[in-house]
N, CA, C and O of each residue as an XYZ file, in Angstrom:
696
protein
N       9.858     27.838     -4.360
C      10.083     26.964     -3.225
C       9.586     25.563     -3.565
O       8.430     25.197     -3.778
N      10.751     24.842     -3.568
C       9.876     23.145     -3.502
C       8.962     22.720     -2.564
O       9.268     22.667     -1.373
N       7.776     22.386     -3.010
C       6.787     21.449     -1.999
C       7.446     20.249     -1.716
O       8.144     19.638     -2.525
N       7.218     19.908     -0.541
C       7.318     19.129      0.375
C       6.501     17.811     -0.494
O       5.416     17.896     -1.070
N       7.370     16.622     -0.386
C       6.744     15.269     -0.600
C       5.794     14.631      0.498
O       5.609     14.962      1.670
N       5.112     13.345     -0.461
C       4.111     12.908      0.780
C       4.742     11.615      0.370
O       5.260     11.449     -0.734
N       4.664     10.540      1.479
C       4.239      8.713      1.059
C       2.775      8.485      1.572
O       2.158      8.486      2.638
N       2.548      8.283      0.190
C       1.107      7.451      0.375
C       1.191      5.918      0.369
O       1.488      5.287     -0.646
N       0.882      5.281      1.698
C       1.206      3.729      2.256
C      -0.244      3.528      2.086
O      -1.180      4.060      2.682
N      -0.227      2.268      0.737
C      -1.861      1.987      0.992
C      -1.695      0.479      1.126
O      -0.960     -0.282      0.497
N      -2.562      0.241      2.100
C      -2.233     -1.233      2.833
C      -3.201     -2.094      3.087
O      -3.845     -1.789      4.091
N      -3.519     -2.993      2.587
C      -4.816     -4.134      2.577
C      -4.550     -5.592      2.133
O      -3.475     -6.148      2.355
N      -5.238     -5.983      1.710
C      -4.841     -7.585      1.738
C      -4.987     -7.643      0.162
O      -5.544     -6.859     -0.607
N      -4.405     -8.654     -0.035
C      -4.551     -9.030     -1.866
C      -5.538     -8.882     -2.207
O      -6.446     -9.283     -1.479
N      -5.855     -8.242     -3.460
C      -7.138     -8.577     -4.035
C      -7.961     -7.428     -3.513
O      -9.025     -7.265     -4.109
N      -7.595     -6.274     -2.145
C      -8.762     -5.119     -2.101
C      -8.297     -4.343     -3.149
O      -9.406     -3.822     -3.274
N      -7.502     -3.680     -4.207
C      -7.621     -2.799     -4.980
C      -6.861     -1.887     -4.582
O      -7.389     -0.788     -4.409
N      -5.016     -2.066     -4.238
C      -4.098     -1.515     -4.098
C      -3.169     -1.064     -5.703
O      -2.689      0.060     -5.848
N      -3.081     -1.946     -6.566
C      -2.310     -1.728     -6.884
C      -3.059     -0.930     -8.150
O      -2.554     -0.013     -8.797
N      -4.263     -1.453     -8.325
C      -5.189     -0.487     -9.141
C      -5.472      0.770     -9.058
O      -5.424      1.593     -9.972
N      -5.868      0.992     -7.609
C      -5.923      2.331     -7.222
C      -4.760      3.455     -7.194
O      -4.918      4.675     -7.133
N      -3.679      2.804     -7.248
C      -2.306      3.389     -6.952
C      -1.297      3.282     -8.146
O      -0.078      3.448     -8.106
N      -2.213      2.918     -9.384
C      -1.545      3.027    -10.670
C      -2.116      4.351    -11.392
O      -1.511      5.222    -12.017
N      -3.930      4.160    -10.998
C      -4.582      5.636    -11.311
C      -4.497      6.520    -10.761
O      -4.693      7.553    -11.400
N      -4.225      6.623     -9.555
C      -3.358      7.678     -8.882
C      -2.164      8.323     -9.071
O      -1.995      9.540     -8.988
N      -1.181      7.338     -9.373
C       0.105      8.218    -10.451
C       0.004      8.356    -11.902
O       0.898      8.879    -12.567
N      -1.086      7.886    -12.403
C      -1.548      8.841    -13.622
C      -2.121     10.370    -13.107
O      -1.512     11.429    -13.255
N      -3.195     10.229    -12.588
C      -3.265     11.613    -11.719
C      -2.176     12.471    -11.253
O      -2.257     13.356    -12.105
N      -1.536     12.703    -10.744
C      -0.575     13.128    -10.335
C       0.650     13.671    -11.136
O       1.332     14.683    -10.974
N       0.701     12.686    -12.034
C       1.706     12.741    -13.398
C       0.385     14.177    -14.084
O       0.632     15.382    -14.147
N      -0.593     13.665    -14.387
C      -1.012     14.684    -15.213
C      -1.092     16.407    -14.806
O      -1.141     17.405    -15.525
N      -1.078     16.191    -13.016
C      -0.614     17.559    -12.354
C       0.797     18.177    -12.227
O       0.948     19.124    -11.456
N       1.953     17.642    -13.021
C       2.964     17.963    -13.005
C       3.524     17.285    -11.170
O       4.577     17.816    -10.815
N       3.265     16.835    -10.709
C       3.753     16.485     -9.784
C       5.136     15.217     -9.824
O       5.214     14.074    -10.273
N       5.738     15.798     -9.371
C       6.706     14.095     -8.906
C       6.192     13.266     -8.337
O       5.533     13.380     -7.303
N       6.426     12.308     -8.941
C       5.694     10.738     -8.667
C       6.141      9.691     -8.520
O       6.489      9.562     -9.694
N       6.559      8.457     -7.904
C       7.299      7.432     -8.577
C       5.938      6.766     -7.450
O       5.298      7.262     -6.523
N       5.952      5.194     -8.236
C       4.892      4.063     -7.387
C       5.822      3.044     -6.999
O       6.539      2.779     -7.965
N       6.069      2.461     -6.135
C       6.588      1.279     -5.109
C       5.663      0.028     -5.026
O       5.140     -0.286     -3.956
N       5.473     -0.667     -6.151
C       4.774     -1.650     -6.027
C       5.060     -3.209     -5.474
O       5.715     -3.940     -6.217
N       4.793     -3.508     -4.750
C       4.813     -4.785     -3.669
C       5.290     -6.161     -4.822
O       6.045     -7.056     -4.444
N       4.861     -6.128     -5.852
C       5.147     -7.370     -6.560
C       6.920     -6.936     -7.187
O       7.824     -7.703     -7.516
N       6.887     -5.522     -7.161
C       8.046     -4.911     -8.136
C       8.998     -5.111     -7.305
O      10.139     -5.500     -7.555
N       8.403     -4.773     -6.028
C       9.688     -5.098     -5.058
C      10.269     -5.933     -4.438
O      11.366     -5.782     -3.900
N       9.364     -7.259     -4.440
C      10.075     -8.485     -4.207
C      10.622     -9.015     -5.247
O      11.100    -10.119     -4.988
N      10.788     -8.585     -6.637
C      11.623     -8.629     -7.302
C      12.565     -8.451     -7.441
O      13.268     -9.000     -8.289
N      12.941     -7.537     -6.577
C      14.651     -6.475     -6.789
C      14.336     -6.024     -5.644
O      13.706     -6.998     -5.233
N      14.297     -5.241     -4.774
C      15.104     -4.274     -3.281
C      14.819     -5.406     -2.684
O      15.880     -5.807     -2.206
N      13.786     -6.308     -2.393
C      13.432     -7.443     -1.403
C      13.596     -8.567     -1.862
O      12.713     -9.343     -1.497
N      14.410     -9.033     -2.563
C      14.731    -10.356     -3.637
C      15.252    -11.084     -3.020
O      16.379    -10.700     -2.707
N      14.803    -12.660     -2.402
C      15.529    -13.418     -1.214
C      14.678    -12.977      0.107
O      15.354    -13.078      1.130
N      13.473    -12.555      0.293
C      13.096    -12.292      1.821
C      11.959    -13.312      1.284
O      11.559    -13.485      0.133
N      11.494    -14.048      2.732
C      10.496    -15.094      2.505
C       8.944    -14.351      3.508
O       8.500    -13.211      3.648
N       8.687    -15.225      3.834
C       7.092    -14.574      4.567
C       7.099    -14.621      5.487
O       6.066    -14.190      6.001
N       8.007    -15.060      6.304
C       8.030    -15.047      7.567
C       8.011    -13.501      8.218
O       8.541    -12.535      7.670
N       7.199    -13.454      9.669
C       7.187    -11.930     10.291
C       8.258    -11.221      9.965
O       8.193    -10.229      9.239
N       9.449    -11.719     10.528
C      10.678    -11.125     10.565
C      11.010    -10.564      8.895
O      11.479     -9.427      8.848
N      10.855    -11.096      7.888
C      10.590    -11.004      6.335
C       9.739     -9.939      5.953
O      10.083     -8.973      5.271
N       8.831    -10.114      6.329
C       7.985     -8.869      5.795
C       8.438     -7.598      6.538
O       8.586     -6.575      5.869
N       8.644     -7.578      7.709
C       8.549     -6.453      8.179
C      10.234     -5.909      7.715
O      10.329     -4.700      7.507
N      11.320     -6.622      7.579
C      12.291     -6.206      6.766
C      11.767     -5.434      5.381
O      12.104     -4.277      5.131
N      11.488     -5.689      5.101
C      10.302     -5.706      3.725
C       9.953     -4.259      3.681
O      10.456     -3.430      2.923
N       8.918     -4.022      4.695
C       8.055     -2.932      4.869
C       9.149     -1.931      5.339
O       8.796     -0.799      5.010
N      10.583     -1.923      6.115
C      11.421     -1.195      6.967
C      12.271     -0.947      4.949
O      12.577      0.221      4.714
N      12.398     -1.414      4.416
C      12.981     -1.699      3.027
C      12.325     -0.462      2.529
O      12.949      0.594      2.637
N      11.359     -0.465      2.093
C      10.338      0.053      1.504
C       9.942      1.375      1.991
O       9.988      2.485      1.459
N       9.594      1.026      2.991
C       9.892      2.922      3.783
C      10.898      3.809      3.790
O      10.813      5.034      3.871
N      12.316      2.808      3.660
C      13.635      3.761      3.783
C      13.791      4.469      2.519
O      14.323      5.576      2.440
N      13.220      3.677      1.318
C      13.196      4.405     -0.143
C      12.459      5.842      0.050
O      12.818      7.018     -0.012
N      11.205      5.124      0.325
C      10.198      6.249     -0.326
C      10.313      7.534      0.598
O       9.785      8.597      0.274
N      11.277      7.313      2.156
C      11.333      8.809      2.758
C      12.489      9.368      1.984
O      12.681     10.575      1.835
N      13.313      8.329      1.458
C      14.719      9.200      0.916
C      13.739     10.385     -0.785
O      13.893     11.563     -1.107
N      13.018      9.485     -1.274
C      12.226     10.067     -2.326
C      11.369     11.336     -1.896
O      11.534     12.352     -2.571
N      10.461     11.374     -0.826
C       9.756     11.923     -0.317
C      10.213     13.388      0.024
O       9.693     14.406     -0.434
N      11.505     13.319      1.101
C      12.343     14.432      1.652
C      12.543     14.751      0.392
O      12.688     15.942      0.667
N      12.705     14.726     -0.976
C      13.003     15.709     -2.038
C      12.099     15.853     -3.220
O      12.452     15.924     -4.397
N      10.277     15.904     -2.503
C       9.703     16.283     -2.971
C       8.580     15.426     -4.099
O       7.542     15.735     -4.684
N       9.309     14.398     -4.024
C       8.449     13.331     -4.657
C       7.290     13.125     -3.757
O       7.408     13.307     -2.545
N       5.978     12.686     -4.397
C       4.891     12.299     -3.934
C       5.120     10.333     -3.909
O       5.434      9.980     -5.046
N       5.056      9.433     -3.186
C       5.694      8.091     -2.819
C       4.200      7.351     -2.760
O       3.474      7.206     -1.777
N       3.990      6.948     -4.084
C       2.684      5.543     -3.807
C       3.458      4.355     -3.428
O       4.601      4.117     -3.819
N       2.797      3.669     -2.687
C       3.403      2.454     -1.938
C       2.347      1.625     -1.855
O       1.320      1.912     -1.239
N       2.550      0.483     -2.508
C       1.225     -0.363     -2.812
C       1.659     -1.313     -2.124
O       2.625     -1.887     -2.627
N       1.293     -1.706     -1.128
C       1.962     -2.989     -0.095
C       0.949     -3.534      0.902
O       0.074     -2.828      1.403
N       1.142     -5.047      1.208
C      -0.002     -5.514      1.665
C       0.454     -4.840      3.219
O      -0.181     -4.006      3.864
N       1.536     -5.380      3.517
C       2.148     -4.194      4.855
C       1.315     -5.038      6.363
O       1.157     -4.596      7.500
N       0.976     -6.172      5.855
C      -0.027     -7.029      7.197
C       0.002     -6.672      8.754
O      -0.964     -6.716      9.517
N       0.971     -6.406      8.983
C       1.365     -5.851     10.952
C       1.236     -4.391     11.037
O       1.720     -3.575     10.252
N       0.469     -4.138     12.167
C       0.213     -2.840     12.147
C       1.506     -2.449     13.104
O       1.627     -1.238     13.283
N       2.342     -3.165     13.648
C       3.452     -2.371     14.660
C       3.888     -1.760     13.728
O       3.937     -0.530     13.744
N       4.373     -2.611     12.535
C       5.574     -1.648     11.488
C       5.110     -0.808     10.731
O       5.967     -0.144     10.147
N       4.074     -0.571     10.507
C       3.240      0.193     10.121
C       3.504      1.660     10.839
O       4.059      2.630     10.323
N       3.011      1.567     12.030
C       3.321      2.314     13.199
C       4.475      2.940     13.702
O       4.512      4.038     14.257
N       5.580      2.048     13.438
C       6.857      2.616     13.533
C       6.897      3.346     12.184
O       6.903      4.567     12.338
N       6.921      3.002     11.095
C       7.067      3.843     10.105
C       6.168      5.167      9.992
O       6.525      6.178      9.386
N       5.082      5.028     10.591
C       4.079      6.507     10.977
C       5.156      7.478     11.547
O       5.441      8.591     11.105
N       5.818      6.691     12.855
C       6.422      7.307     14.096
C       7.974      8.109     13.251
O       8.701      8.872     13.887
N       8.183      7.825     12.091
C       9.891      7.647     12.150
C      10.110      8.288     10.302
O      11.186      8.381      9.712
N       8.949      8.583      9.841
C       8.805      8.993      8.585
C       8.543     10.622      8.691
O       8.625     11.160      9.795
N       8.282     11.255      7.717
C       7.919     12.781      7.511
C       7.126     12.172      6.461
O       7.405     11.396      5.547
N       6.008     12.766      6.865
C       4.810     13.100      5.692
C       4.237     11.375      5.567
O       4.013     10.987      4.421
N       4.045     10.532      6.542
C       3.555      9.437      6.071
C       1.846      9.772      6.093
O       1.257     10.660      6.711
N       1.345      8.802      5.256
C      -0.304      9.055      5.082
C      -0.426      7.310      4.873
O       0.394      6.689      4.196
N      -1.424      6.750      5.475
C      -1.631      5.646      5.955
C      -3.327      5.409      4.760
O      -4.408      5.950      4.993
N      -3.131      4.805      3.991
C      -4.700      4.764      2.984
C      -4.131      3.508      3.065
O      -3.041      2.951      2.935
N      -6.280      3.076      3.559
C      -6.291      1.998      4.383
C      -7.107      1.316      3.018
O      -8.157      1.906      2.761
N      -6.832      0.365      2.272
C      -7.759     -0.018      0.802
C      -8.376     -0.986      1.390
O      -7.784     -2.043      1.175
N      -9.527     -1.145      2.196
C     -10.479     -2.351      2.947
C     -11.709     -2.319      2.044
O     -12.459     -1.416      1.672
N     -11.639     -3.732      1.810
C     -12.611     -4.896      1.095
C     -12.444     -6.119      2.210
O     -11.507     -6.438      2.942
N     -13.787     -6.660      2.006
C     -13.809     -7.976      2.836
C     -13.091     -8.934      2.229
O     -12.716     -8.712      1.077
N     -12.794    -10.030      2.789
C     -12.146    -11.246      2.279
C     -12.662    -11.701      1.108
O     -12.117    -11.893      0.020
N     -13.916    -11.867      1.513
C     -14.314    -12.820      0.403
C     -14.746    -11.833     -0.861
O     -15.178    -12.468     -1.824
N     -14.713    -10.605     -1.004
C     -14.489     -9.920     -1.735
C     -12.979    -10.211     -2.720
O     -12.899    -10.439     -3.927
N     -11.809    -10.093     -1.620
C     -10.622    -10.040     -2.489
C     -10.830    -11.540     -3.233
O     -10.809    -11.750     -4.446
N     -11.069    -12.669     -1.986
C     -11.223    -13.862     -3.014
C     -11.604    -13.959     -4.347
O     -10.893    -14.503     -5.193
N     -13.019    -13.310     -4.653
C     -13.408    -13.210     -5.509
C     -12.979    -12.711     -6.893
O     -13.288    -13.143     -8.003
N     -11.848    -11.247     -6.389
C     -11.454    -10.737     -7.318
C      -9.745    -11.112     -7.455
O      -8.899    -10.224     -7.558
N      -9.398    -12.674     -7.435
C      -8.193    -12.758     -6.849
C      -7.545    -13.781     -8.778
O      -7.715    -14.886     -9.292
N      -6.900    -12.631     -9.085
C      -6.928    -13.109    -10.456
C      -6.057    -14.143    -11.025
O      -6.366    -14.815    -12.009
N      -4.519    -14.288    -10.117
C      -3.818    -14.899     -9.645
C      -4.192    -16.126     -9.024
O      -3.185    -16.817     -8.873
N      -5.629    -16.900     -8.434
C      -5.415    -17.687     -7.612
C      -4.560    -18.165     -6.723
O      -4.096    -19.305     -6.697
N      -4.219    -16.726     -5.526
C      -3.434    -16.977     -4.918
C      -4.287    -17.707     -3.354
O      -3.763    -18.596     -2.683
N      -5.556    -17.128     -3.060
C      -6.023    -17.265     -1.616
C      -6.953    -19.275     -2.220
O      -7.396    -20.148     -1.474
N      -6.909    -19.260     -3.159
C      -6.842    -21.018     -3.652
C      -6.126    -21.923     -2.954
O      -6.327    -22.841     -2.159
N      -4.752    -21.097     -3.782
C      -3.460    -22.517     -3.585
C      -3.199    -22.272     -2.101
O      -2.660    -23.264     -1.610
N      -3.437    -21.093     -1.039
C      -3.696    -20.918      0.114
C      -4.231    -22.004      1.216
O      -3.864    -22.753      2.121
N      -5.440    -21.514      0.432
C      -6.654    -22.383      1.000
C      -6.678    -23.954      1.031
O      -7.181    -24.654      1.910
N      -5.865    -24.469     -0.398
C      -5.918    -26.003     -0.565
C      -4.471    -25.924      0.161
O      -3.990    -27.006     -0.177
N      -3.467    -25.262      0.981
C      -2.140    -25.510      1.480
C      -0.923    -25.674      0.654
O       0.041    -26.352      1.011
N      -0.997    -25.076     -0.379
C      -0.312    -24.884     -1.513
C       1.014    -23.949     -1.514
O       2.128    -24.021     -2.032
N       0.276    -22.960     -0.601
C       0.839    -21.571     -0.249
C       0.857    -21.387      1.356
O      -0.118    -21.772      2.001
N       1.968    -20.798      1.998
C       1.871    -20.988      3.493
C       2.130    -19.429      3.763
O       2.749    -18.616      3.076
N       1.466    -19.274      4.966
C       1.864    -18.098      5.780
C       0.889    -16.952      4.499
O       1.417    -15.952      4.013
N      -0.166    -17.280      4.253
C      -0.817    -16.183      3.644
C      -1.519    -14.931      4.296
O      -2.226    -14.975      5.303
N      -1.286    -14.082      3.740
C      -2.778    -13.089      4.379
C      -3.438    -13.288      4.752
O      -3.552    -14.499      4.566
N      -4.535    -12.819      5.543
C      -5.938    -13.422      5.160
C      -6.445    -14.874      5.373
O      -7.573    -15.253      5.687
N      -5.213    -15.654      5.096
C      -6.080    -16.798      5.446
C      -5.315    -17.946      6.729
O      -5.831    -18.771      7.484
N      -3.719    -17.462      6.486
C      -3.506    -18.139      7.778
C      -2.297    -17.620      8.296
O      -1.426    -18.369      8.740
N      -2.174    -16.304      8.270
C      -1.428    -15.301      8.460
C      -2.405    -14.350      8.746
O      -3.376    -14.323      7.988
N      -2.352    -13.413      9.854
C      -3.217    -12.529     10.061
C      -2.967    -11.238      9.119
O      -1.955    -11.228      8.417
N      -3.796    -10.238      9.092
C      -4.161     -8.813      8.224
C      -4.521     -8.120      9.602
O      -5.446     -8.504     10.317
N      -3.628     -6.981      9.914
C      -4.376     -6.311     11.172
C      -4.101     -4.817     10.524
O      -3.100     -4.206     10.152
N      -5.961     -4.469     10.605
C      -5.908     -3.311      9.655
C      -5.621     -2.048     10.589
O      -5.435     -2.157     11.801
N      -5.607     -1.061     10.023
C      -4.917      0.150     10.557
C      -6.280      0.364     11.862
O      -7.433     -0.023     11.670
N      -5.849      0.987     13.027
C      -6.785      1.526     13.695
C      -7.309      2.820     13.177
O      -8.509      2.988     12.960
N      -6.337      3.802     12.964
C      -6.846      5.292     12.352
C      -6.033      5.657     11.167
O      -5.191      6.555     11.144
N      -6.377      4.841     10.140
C      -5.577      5.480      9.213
C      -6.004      6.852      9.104
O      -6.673      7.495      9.913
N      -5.412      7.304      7.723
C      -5.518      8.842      7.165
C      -6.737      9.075      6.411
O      -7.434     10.085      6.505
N      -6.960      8.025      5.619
C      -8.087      7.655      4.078
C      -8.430      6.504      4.239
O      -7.685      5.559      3.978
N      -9.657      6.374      4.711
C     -10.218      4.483      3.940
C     -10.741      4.670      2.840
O     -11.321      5.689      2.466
N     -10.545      3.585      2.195
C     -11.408      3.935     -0.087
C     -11.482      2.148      0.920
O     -10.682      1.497      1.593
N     -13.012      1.983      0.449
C     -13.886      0.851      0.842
C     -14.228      0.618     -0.722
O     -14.972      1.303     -1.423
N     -13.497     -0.515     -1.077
C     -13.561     -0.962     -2.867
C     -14.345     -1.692     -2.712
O     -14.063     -2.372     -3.699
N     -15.341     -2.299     -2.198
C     -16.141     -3.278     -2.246
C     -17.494     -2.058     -2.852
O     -18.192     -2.297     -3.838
N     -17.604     -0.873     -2.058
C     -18.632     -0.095     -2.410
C     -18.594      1.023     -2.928
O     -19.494      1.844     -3.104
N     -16.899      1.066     -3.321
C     -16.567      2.599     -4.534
C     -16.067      2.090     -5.152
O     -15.774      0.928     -4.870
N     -15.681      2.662     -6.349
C     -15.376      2.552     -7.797
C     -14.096      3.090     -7.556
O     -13.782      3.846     -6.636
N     -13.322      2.603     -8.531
C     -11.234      2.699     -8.566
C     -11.641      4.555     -8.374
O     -11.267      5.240     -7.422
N     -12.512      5.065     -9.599
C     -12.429      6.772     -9.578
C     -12.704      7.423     -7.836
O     -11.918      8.103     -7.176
N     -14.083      6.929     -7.442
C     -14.708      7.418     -6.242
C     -12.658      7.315     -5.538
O     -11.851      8.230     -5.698
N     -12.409      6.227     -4.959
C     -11.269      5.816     -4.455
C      -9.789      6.882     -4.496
O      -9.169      7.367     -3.549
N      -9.552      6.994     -5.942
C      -8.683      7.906     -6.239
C      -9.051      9.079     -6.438
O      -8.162      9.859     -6.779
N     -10.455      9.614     -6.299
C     -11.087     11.065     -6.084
C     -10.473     11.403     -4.639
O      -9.496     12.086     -4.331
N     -11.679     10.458     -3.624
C     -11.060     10.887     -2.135
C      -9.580     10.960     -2.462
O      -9.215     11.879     -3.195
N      -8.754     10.159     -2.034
C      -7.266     10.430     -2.402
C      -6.498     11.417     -2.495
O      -5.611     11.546     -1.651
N      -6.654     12.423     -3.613
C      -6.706     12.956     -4.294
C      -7.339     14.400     -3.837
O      -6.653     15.421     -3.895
N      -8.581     14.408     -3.418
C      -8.980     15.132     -2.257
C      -8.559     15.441     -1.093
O      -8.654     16.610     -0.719
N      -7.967     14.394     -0.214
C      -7.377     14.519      1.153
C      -5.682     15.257      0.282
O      -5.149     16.183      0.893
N      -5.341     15.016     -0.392
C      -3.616     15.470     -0.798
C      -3.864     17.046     -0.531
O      -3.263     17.701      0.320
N      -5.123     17.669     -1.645
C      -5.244     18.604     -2.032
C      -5.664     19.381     -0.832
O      -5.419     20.587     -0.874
N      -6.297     18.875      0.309
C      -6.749     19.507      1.292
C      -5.659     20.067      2.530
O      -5.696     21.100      3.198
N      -4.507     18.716      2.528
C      -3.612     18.777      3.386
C      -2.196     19.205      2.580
O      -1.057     18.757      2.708
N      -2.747     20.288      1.670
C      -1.632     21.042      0.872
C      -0.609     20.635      0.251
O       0.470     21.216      0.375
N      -0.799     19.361     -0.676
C       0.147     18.170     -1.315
C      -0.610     19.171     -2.702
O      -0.363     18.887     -3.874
């Protein structure tokens, strides 16, 4: 009997430790024989979202984009990392409401945390007005009320992070 797929939506602001956590995670996963594919936020405004700008209406196309993949992946058993900053919790919410098997991992670090670890200098050219409609700095981040998993990267390690993870799959029979 095929197991049932999950999407794992992990959603935080630049710079908390999404796309890190969710690269060692489909190494994990890969090494359990599991189906895997990762949906990464930079990969995808490359190609499925190519031409959407930052505006609300933009992202949340974006995030409605991005969800329609990973349930078509999901319903046949794939496990769906989704590394996306995902900023509005409505669409978030609708995609909870309108998905099978969504799991909401919430990757929260403080701001000035991501600043810090922001390798890109993106919350910079932000900050000096370089960059408009950012995260975090003049665009709001409204974090999940109840996600599924918080991994708090400011005070765990990428492993601690993708342990829990990894733990909650195994518990809720992934």
């Amino acid at each position: 009997m095929e197991r049932d797929g999950a999407i794992l939506w992990l959603t935080g602001l630049s710079g908390a430790g999404k796309t890190t956590i969710s690269q060692q995670l489909e190494h994990k996963l890969r090494e359990r024989d599991r189906p895997v594919e990762l949906l990464d936020g930079d990969a995808i405004r490359q190609n499925l979202s190519k031409g959407l700008g930052f505006s609300r209406e933009d992202r949340d196309t974006n995030v409605r984009r991005v969800g329609y993949v990973a349930n078509l992946l999901s319903r046949n058993g794939v496990i769906v990392i989704v590394s996306l900053i995902s900023p509005y919790r409505s669409v978030r919410d609708e995609l909870r409401a309108t998905l099978n098997n969504f799991v909401e991992v919430y990757i929260n670090a403080p701001l000035e945390v991501c600043e810090a670890r922001d390798v890109k200098g993106l919350y910079a050219k932000a900050r000096s007005g370089q960059i408009k409609s950012f995260t975090g700095i003049d665009d709001p981040y409204e974090a999940p009320l109840s996600p599924d998993i918080t991994c708090h990267t400011a005070a765990e390690t990428v492993d601690e992070s993708v342990t829990k993870i990894m733990t909650w799959l195994e518990s809720a029979g992934y």
